[in-house]
NUNU-489842 format. One line per field, with one value per residue: x, y negated, z negated of N, C-alpha, C in turn. Coordinates in nm, 3 decimals. Last residue first. Layout:
<rs>
n_px (X,...)
n_py (Y,...)
n_pz (Z,...)
ca_px (X,...)
ca_py (Y,...)
ca_pz (Z,...)
c_px (X,...)
c_py (Y,...)
c_pz (Z,...)
</rs>
This chain:
<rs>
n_px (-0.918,-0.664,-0.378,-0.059,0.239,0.457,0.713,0.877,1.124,1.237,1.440,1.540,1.696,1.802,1.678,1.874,2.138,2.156,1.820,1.620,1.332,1.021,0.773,0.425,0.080,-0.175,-0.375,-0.769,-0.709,-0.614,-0.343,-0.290,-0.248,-0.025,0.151,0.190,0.286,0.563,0.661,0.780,0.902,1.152,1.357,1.562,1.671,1.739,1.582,1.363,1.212,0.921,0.723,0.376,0.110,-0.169,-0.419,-0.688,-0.715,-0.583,-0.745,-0.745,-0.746,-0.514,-0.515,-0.507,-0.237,-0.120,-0.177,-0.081,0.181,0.198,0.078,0.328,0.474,0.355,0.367,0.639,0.673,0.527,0.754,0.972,0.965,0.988,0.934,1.065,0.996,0.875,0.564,0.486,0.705,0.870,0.906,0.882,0.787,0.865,0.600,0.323,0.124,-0.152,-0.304,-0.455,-0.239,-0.060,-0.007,0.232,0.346,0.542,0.823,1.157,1.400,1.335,1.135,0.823,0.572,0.223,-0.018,-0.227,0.010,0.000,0.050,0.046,-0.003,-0.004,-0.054,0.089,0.315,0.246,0.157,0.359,0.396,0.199,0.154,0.403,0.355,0.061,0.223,0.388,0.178,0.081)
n_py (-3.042,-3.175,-3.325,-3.323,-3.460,-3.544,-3.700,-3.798,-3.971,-4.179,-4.127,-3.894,-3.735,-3.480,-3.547,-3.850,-4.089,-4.256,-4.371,-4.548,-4.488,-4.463,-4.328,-4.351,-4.280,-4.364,-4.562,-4.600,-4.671,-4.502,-4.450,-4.500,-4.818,-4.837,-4.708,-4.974,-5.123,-5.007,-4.990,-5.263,-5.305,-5.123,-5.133,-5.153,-4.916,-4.671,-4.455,-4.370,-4.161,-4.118,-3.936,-3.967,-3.834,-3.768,-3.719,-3.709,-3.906,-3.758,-3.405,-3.070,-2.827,-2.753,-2.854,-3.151,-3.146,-3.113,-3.348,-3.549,-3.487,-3.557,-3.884,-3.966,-3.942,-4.106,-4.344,-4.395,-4.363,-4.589,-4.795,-4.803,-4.608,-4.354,-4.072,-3.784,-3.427,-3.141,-3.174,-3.266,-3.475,-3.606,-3.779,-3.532,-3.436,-3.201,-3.027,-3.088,-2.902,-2.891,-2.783,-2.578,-2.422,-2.479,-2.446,-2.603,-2.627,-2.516,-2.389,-2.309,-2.283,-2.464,-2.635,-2.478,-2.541,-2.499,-2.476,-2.597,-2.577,-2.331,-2.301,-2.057,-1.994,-1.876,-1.690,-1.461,-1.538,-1.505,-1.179,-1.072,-1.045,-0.939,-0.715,-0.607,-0.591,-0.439,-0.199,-0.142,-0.136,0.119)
n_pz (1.245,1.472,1.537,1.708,1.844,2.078,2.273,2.552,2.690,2.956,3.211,3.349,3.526,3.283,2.960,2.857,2.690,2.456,2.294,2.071,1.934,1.794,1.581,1.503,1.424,1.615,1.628,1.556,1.909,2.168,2.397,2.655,2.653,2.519,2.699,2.863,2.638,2.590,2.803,2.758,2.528,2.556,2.707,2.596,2.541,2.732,2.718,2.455,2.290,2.063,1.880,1.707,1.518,1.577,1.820,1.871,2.091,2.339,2.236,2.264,2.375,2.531,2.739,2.668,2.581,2.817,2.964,2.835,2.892,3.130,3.095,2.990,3.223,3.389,3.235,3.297,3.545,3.578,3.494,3.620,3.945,4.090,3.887,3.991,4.075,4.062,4.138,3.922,3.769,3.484,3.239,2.940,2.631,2.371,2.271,2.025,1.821,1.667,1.400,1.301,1.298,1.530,1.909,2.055,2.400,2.623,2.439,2.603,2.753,3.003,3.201,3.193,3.420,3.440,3.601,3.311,3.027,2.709,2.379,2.165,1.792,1.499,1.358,1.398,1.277,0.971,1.003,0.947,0.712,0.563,0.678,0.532,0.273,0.250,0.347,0.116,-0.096,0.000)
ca_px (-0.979,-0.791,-0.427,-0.173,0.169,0.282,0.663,0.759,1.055,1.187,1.423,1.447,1.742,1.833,1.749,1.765,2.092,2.237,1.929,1.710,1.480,1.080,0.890,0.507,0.239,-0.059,-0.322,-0.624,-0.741,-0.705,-0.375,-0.391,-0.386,-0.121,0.159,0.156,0.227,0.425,0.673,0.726,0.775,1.005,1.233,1.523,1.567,1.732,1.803,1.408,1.310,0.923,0.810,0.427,0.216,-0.141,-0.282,-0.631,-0.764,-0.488,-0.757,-0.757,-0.900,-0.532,-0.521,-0.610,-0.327,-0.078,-0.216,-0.234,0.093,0.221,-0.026,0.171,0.504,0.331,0.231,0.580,0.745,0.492,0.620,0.956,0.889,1.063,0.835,1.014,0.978,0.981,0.711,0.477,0.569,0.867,0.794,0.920,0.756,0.877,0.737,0.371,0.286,-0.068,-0.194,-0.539,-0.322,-0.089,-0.090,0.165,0.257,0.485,0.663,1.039,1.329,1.420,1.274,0.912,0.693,0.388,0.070,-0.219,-0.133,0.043,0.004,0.106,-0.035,0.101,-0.118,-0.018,0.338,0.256,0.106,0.387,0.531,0.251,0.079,0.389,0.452,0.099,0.129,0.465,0.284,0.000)
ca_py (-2.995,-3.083,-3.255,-3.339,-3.392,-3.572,-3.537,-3.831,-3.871,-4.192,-4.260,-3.887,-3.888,-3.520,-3.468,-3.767,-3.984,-4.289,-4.232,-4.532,-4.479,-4.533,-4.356,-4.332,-4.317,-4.257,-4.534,-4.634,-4.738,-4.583,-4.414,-4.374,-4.771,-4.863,-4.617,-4.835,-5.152,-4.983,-4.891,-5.236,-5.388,-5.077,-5.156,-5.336,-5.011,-4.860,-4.457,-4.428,-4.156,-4.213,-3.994,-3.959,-3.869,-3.807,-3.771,-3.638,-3.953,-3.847,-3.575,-3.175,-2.875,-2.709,-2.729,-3.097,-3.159,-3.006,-3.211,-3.516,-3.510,-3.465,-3.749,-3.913,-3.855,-3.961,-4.286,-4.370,-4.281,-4.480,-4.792,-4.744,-4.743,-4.468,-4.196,-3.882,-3.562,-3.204,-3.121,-3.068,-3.459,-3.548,-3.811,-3.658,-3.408,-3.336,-3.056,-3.103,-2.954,-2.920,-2.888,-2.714,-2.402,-2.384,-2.465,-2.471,-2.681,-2.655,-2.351,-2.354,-2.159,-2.440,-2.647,-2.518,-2.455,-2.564,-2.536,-2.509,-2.624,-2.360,-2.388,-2.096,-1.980,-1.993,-1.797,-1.481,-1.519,-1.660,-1.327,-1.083,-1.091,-1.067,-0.787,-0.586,-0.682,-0.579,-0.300,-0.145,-0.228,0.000)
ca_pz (1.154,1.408,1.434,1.700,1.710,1.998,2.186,2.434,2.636,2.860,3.112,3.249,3.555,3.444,3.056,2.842,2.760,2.566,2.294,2.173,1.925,1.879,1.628,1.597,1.322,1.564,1.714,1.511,1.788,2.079,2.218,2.609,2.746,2.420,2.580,2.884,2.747,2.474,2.790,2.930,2.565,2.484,2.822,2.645,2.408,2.758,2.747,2.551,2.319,2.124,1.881,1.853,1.516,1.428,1.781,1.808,1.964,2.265,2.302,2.193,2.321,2.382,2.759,2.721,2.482,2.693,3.040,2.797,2.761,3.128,3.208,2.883,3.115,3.431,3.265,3.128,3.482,3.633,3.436,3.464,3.818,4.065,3.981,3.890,4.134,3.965,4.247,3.900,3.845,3.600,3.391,3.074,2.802,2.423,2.352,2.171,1.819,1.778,1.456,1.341,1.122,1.421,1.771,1.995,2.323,2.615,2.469,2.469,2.687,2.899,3.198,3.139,3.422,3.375,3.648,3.452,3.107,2.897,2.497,2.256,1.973,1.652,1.329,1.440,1.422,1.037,1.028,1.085,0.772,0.557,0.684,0.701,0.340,0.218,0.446,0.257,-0.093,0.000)
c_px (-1.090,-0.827,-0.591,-0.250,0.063,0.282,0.558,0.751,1.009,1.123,1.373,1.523,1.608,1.807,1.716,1.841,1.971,2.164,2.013,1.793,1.501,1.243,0.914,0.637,0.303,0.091,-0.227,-0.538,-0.802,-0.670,-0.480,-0.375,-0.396,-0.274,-0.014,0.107,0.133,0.275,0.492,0.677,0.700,0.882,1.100,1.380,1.509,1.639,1.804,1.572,1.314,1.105,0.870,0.590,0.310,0.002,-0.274,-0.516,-0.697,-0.569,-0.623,-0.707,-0.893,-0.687,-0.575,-0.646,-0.531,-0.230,-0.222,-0.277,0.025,0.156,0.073,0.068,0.403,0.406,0.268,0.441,0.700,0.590,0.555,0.828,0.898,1.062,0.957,0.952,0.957,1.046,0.836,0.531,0.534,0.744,0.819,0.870,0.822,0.870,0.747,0.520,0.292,0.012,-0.122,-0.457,-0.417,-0.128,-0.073,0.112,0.258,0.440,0.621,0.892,1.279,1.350,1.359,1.065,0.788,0.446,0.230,-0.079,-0.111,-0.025,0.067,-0.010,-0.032,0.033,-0.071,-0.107,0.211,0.308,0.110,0.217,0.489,0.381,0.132,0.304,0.467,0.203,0.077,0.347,0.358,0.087)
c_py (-2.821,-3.059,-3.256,-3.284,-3.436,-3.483,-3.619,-3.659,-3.876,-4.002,-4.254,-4.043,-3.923,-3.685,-3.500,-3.644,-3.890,-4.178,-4.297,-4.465,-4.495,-4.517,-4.386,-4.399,-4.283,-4.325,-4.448,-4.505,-4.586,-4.581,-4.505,-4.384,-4.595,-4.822,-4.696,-4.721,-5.046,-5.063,-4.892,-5.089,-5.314,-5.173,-5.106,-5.277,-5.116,-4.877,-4.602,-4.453,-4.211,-4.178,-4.015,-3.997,-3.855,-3.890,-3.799,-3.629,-3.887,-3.907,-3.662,-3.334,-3.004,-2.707,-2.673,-2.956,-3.094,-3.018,-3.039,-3.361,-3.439,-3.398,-3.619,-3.831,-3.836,-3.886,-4.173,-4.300,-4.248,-4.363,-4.673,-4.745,-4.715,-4.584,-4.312,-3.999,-3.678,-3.364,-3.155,-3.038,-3.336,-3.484,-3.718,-3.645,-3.553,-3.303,-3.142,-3.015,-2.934,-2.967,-2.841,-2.812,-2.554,-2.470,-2.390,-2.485,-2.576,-2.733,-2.491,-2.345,-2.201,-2.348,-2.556,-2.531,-2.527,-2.475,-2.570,-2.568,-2.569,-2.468,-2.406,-2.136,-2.076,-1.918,-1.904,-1.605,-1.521,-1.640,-1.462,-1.202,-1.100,-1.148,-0.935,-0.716,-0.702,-0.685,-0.383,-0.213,-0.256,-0.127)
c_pz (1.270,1.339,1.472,1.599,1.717,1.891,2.123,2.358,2.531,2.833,2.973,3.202,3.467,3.460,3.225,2.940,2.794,2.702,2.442,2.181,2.030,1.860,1.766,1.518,1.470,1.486,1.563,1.585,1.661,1.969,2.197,2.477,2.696,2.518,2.482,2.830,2.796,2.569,2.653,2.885,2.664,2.496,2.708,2.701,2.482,2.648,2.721,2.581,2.431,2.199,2.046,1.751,1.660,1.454,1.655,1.723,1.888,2.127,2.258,2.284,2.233,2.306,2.613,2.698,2.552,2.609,2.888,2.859,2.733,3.003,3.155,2.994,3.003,3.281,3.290,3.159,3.322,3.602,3.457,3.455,3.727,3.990,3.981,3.947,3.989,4.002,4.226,4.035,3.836,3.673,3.509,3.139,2.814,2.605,2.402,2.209,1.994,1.822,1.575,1.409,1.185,1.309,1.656,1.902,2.233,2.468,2.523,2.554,2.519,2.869,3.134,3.190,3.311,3.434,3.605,3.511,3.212,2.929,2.585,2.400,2.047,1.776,1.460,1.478,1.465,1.242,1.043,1.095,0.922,0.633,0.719,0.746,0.496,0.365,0.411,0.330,0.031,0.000)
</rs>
């Protein structure tokens, strides 16, 4: 009885995570888009790359297609940018967070998510900006 206790218990927090595709991903790396557990939806950080791995030449359209990549996670999941609890924020250029929260304030309503903001020298390939979400449910 004691041996399927511990069985039990060791393989349910694996249970409890399930794993978000949207139509169409392909991960870069060996992570999950998205994964829920216990009502929370933990993003991967997404960039503007398109789904013909294409970035948009505009910082601006580079910030949009990276919350379209977003929302594509959160969609798949059953949850909304309302959902949002917490964003962090990784831009190569600090000078462009005006041009960026611009953008960022058309999908968060009111009240909008605890967020971070940093500047990093580097993303991956010619990536300006990357976002990760945390989401919550009841």
């Amino acid at each position: 009885m004691f041996a399927i206790l511990i069985l039990t218990a060791a393989t349910a927090p694996a249970a409890d995570k399930k794993p978000v595709f949207p139509e169409g991903a392909t991960p870069a790396g060996p992570y999950t888009p998205g994964i829920i557990a216990g009502g929370t939806l933990y993003c991967a950080g997404q960039v503007g790359r398109d789904k013909d791995g294409k970035y948009p030449e505009s910082f601006e359209d580079e910030v949009k297609q990276t919350l379209e990549n977003v929302g594509a996670i959160l969609k798949k999941a059953g949850y909304t940018f309302e959902d949002a609890v917490a964003v962090q924020v990784y831009l190569t250029d600090i000078e462009t967070f005006q041009r960026m929260n611009k953008v960022y304030m058309t999908y968060f309503p009111e009240p909008r998510p605890a967020r971070t903001t940093v500047g990093v020298s580097k993303l991956v390939g010619p990536a300006r900006i990357e976002i990760t979400v945390t989401a919550y449910k009841k």
